[in-house]
Rosetta silent file (secondary structure, phi, psi, omega in degrees, C-alpha in Angstrom):
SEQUENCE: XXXXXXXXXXXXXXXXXXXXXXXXXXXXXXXXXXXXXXXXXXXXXXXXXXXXXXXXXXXXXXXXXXXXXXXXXXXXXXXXXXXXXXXXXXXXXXXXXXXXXXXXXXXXXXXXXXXXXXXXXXXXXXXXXXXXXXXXXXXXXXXXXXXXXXXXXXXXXXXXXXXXXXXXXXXXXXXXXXXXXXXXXXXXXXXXXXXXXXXXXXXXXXXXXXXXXXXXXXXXXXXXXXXXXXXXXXXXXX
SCORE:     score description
SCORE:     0.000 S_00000001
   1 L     0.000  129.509  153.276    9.044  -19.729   11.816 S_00000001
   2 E   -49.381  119.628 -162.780   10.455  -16.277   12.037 S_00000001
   3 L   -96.726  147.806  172.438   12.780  -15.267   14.689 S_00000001
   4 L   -68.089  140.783  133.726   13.095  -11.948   16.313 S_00000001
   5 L   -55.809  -36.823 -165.509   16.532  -10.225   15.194 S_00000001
   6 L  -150.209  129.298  128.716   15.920   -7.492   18.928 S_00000001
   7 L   -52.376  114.988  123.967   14.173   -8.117   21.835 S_00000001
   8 L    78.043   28.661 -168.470   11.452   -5.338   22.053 S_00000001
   9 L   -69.031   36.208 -175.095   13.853   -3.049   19.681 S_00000001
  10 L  -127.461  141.168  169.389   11.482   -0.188   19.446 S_00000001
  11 L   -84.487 -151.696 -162.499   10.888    3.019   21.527 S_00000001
  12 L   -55.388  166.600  163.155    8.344    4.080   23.884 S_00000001
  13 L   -97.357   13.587  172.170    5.008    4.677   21.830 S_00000001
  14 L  -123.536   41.226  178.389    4.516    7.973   22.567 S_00000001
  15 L  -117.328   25.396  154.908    8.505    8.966   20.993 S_00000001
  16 L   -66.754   79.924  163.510    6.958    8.680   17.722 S_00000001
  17 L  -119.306  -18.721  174.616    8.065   11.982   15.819 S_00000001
  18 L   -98.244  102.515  172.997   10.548   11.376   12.952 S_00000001
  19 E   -97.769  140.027  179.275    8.520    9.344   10.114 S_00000001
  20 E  -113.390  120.360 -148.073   10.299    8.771    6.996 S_00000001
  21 E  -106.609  143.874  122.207    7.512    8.481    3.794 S_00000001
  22 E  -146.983  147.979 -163.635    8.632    6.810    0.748 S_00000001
  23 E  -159.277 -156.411 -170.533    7.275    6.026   -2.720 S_00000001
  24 L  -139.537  -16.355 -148.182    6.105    6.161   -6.462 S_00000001
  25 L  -153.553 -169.257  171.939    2.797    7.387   -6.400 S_00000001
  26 L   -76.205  -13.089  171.806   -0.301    8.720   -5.014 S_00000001
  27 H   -71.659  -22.689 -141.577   -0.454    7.061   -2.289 S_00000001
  28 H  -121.865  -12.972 -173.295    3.193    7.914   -0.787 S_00000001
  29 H  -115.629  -55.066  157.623    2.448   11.681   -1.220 S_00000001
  30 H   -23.577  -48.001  179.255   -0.688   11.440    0.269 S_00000001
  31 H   -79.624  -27.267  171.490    0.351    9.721    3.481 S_00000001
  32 H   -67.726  -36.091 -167.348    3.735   12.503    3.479 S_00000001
  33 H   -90.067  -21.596  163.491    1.266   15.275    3.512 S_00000001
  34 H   -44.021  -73.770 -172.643   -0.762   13.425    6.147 S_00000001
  35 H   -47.469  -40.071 -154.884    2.222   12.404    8.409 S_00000001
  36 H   -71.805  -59.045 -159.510    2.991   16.306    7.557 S_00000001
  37 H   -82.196   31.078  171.838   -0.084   18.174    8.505 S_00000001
  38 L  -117.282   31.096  177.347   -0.186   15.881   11.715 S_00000001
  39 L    42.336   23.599  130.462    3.162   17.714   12.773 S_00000001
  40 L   -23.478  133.975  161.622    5.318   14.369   11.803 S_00000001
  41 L  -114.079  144.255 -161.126    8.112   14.879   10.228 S_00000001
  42 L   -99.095   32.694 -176.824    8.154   13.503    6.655 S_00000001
  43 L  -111.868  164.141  179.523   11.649   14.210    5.879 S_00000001
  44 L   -65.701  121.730  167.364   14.580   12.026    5.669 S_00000001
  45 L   -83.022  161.075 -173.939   16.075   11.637    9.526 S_00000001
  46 L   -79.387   -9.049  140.396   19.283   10.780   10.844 S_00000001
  47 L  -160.524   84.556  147.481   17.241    7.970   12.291 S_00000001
  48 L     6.332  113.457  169.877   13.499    7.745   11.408 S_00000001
  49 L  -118.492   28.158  176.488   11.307    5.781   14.155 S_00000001
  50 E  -158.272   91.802 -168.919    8.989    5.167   11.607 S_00000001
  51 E   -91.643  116.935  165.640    9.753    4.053    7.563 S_00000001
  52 E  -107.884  117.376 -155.229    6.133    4.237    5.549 S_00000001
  53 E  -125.457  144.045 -175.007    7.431    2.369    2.552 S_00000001
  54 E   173.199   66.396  151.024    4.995    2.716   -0.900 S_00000001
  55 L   -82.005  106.974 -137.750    6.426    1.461   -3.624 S_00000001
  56 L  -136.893  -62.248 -175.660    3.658   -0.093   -5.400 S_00000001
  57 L   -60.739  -28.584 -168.060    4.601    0.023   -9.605 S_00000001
  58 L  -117.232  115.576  176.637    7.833   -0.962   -9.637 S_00000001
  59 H   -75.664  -86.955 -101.030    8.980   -4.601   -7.207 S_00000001
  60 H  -100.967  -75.031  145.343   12.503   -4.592   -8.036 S_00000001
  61 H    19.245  -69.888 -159.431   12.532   -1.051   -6.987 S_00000001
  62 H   -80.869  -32.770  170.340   10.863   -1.637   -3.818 S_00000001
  63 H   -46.886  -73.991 -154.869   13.259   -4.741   -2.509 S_00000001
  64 H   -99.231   23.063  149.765   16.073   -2.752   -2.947 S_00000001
  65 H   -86.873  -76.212 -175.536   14.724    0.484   -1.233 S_00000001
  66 H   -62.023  -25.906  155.437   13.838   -1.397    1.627 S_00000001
  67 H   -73.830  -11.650  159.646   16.391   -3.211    1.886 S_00000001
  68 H   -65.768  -53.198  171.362   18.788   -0.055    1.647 S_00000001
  69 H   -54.991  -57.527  164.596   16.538    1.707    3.922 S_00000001
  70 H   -43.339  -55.554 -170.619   16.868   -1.428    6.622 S_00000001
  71 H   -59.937  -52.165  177.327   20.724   -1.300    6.738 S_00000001
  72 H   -42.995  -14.181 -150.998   20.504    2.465    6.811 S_00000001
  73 L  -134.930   24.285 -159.626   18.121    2.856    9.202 S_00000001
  74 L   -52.190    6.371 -177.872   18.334   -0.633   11.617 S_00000001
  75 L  -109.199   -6.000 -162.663   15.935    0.629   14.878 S_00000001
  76 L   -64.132  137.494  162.380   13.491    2.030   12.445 S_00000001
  77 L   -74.729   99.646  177.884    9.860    0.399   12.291 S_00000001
  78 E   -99.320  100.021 -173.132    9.330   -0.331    8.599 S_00000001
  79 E   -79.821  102.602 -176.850    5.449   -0.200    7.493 S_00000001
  80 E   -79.667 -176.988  135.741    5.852   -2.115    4.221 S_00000001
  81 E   -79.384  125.844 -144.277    2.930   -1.872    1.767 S_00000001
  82 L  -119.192   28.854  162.169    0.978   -4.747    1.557 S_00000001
  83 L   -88.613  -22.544 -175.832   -0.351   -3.836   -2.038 S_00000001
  84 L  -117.937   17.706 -173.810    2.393   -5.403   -3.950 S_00000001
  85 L   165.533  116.171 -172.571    4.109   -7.839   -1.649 S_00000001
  86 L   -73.265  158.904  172.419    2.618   -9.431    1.838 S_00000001
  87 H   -35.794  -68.477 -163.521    4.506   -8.487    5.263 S_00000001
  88 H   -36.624  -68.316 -173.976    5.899  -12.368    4.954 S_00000001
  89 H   -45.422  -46.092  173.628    7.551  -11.803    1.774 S_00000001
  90 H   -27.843  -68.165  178.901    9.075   -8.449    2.865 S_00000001
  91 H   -49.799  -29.109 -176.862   10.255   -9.783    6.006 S_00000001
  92 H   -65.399  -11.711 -162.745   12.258  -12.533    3.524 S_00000001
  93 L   -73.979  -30.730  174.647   13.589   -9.747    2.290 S_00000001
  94 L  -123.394 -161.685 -154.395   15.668   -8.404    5.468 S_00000001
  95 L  -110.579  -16.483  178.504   17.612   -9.458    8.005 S_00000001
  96 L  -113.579   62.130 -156.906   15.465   -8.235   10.989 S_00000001
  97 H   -62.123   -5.048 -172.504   11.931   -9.586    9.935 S_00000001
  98 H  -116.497   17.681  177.382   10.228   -8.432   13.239 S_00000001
  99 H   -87.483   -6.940 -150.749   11.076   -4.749   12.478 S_00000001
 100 E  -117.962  151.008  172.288    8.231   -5.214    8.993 S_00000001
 101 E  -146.628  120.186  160.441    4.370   -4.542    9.562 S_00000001
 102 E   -99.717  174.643 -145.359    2.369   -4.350    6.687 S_00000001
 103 E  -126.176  150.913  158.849    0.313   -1.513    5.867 S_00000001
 104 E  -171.024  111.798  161.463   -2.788   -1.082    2.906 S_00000001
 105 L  -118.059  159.607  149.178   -5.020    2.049    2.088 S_00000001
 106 L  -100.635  154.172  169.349   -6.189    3.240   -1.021 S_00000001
 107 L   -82.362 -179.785  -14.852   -6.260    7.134   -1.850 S_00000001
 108 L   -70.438  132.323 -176.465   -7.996    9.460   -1.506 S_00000001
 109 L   -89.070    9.437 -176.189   -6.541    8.227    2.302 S_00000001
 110 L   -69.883  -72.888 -151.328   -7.805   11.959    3.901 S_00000001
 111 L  -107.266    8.473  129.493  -11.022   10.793    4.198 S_00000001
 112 L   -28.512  133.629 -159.595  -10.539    7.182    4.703 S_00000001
 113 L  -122.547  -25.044  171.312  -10.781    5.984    8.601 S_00000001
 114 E  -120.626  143.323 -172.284   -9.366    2.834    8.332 S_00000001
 115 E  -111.500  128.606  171.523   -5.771    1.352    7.305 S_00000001
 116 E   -78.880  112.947  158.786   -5.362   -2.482    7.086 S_00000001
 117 E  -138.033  150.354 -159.721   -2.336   -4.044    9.018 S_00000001
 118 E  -138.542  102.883 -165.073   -0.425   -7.324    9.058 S_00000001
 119 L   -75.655  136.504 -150.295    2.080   -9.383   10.565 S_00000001
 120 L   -73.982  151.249  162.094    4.370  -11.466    8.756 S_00000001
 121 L    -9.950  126.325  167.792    3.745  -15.217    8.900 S_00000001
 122 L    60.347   20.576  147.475    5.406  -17.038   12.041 S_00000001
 123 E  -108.290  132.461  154.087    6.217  -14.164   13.525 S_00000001
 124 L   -48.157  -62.953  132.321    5.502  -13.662   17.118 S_00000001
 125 L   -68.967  133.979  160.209    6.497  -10.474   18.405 S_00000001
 126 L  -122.035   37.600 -177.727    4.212   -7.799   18.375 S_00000001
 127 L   -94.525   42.143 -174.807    5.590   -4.991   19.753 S_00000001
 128 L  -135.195  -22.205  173.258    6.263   -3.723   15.637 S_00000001
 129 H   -84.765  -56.540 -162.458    1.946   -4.137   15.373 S_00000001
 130 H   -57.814  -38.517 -163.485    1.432   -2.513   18.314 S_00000001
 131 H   -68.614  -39.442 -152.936    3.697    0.473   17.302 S_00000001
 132 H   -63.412  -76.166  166.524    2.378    0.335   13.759 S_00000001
 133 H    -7.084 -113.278  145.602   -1.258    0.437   15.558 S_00000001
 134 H    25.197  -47.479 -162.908   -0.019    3.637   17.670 S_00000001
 135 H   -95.762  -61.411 -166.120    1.471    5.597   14.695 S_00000001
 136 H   -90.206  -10.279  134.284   -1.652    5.404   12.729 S_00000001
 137 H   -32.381  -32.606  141.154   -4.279    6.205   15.347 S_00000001
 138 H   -40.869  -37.681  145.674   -2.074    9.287   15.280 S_00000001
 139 H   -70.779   30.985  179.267   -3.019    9.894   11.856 S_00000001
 140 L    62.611    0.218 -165.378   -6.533    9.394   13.012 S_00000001
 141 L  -107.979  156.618  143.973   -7.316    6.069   11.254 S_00000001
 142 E   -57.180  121.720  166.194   -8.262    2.741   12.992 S_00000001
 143 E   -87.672   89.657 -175.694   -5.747   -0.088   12.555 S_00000001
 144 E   -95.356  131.186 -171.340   -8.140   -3.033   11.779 S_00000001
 145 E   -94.216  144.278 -155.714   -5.663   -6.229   11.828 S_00000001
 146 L  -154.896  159.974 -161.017   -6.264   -8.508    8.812 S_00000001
 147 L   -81.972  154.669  165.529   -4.433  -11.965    7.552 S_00000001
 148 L   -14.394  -39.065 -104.806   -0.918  -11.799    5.532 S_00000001
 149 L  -114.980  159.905 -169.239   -1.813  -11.744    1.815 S_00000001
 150 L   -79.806  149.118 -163.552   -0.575   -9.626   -0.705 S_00000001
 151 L    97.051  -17.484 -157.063   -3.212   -6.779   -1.895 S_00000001
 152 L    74.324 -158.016  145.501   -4.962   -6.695    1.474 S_00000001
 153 L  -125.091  -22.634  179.733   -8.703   -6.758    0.998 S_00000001
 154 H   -50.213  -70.863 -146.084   -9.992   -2.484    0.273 S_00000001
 155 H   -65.811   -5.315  161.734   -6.631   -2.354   -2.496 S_00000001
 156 H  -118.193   -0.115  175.808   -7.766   -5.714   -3.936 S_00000001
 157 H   -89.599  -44.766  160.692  -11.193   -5.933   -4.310 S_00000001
 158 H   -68.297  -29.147 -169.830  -10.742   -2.285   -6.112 S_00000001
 159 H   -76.486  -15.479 -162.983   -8.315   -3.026   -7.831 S_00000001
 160 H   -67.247  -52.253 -165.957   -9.817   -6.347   -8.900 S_00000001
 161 H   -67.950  -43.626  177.008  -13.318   -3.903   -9.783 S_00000001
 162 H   -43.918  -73.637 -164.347  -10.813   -1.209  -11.846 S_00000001
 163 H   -56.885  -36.972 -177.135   -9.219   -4.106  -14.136 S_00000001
 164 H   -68.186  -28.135  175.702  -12.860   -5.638  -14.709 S_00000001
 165 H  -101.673    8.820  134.966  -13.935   -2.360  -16.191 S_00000001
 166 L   -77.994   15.053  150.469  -10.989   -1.670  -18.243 S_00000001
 167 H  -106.120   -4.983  160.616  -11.987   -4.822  -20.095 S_00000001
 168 H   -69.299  -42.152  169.120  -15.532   -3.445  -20.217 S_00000001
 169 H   -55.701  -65.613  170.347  -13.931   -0.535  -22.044 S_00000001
 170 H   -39.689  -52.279 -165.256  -11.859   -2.840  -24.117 S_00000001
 171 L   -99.480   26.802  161.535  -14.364   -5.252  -25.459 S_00000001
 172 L   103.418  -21.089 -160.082  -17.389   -2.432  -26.307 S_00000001
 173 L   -54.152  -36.199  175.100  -19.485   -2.571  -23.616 S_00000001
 174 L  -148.488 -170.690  164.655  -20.096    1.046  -22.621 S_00000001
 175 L   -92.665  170.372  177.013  -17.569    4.473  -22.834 S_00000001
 176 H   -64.406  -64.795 -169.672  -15.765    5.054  -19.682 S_00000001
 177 H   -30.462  -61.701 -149.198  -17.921    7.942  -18.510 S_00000001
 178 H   -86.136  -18.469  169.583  -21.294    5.494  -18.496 S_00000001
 179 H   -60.946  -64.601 -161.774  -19.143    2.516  -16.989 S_00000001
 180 H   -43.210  -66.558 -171.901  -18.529    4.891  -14.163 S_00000001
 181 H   -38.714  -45.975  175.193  -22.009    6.432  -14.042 S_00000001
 182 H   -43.744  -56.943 -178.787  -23.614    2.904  -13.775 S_00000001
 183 H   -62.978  -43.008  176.405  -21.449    2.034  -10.980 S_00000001
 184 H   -38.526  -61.692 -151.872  -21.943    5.259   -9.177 S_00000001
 185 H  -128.431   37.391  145.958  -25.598    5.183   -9.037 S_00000001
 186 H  -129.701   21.471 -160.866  -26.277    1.540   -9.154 S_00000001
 187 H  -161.718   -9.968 -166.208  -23.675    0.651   -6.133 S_00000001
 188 L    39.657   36.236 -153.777  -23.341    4.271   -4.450 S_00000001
 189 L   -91.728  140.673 -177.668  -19.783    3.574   -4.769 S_00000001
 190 L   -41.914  -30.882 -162.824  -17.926    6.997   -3.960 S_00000001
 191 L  -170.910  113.488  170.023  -16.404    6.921   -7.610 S_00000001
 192 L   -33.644  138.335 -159.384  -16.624    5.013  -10.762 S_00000001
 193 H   -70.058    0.535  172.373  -14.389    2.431  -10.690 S_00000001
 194 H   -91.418  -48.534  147.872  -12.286    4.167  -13.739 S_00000001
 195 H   -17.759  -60.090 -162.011  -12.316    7.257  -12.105 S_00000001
 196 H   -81.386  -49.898  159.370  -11.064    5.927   -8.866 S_00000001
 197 H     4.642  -67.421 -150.305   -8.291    4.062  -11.513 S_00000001
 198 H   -86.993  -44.350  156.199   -7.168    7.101  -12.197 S_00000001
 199 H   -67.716   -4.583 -175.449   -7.183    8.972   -8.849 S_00000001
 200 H   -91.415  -24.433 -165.504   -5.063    5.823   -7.610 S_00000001
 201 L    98.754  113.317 -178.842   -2.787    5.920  -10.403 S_00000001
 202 H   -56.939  -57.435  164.850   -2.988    3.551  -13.244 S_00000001
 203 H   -46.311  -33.099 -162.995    0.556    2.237  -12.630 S_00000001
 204 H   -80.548  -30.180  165.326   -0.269    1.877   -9.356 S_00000001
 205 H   -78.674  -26.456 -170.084   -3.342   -0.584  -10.086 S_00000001
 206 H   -64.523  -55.867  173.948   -1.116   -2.287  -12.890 S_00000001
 207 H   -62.548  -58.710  175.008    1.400   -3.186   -9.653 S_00000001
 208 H   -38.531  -50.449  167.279   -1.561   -4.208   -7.439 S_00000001
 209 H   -46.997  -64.014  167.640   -2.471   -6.338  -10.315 S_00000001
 210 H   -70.788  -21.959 -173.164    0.645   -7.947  -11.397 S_00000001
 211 L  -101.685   22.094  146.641    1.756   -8.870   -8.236 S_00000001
 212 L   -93.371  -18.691  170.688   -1.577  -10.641   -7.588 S_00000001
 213 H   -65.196  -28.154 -154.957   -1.726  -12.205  -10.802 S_00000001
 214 H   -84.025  -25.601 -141.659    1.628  -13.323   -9.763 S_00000001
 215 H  -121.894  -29.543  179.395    0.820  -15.035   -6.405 S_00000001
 216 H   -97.007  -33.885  171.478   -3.015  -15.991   -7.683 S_00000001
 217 L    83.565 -133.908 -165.768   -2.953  -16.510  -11.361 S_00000001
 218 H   -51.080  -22.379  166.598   -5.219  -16.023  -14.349 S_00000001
 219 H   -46.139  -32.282  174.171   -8.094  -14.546  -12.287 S_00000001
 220 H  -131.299   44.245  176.008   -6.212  -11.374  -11.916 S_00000001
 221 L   -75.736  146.997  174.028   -4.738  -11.026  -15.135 S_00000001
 222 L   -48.878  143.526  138.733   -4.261   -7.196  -15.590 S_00000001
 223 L   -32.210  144.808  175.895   -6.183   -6.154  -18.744 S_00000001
 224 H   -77.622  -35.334  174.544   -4.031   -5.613  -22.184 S_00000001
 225 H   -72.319  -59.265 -176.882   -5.418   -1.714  -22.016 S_00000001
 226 H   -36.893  -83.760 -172.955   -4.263   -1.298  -17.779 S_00000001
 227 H    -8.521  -69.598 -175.153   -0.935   -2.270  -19.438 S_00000001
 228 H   -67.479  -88.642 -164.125   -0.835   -0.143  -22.079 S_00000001
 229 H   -23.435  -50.535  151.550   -2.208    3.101  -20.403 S_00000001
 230 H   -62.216  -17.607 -173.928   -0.129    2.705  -17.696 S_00000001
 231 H   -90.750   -1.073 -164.011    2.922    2.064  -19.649 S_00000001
 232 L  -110.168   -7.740  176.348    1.843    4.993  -21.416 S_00000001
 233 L    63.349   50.576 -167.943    1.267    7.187  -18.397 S_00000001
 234 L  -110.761 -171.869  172.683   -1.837    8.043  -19.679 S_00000001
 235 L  -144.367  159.638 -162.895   -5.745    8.384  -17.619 S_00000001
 236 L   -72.051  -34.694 -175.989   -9.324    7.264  -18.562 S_00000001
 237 L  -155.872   91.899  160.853   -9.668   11.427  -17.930 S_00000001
 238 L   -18.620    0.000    0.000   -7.558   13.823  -19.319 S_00000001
């Protein structure tokens, strides 16, 4: 079981004003410009009462950002990203495990109402959900509470829906454009699932991908084209 590192180490919930954003992608600039135009401030503080962590292509990366960010920062509430790595693991990661909440949206998050959050395994306290809970009702979205696993369920059932139709590309079936259309207007899905690929960040599904492939196995191997495209920094539309 996970142990508390602080009785109740966080402060009132309505001292939330310094948030510190960081990332790789679209998601992390989205959520800065949120936290921004919701008078937040998204710059680095001399101590943050909020870390929104989004590191989502790169793992090795993201360990030792958060764990940098933990020493630097120890009273801080750190809202990991729970596309690439569940709360549990996170929490293995630092030294104060009841300081980690995880967090999962997809972009575009503007018009998105709800955010997915999650408490690590075995842990107990919840005065790091309730704050998380708190912060992003502040940003307007509903905190819907949802079990550990890495991906969430929004960031893995698209991403799952992306990677099946970059192997629809690969192996002939249609062009991108008519993959898309089909889904659009046979599923009323906001945006073909190559599309949305692409507004998400390719790298960014390729990490959603790998680290579920990782923890699930052959079911979610990425596609050999996500791979490439992403390694190539390229999009379905130029």
């Amino acid at each position: 079981m996970l142990k508390s590192g602080l009785e109740n180490p966080f402060p009132p919930k309505d001292m939330i004003n310094k948030v510190l954003v960081i990332g790789d992608g679209t998601l992390a600039n989205e959520m800065a410009a949120l936290v921004g135009a919701k008078h937040l401030s998204a710059e680095t503080a001399a101590q943050p009462d909020v870390i929104v962590e989004a590191i989502i292509a790169d793992r090795k990366k993201k360990i030792e950002t958060l764990q940098s960010l933990s020493r630097a920062y120890p009273d801080s509430l750190i809202l990991a990203s729970a596309l690439n790595a569940s709360a549990t693991e996170v929490a293995s990661w630092l030294e104060q495990p009841n300081r980690v909440v995880g967090w999962a949206m997809l972009p575009p998050i503007e018009k998105s109402k709800v955010v997915e959050v999650s408490n690590p395994r075995g842990l107990q306290d919840l005065a790091g959900l309730d704050r998380a809970k708190v912060f992003f009702e502040s940003l307007g979205k509903e905190a819907v509470m949802v079990n550990d696993t890495v991906g969430g369920v929004l960031p893995r059932v698209v991403a799952s829906l992306i990677n099946g139709a970059v192997f629809a590309v690969m192996e002939g079936v249609a062009s991108p454009r008519d993959i898309d259309q089909a889904m659009k207007l046979g599923t009323n899905y906001p945006h073909g699932p190559l599309e949305w690929g692409d507004k998400i960040g390719l790298d960014q599904v390729l990490g959603i991908m790998n680290a579920l492939h990782e923890a699930h196995g052959e079911r979610y191997r990425p596609a050999p084209l996500l791979v490439q495209m992403a390694q190539a920094k390229r999009k379905f539309y130029e």
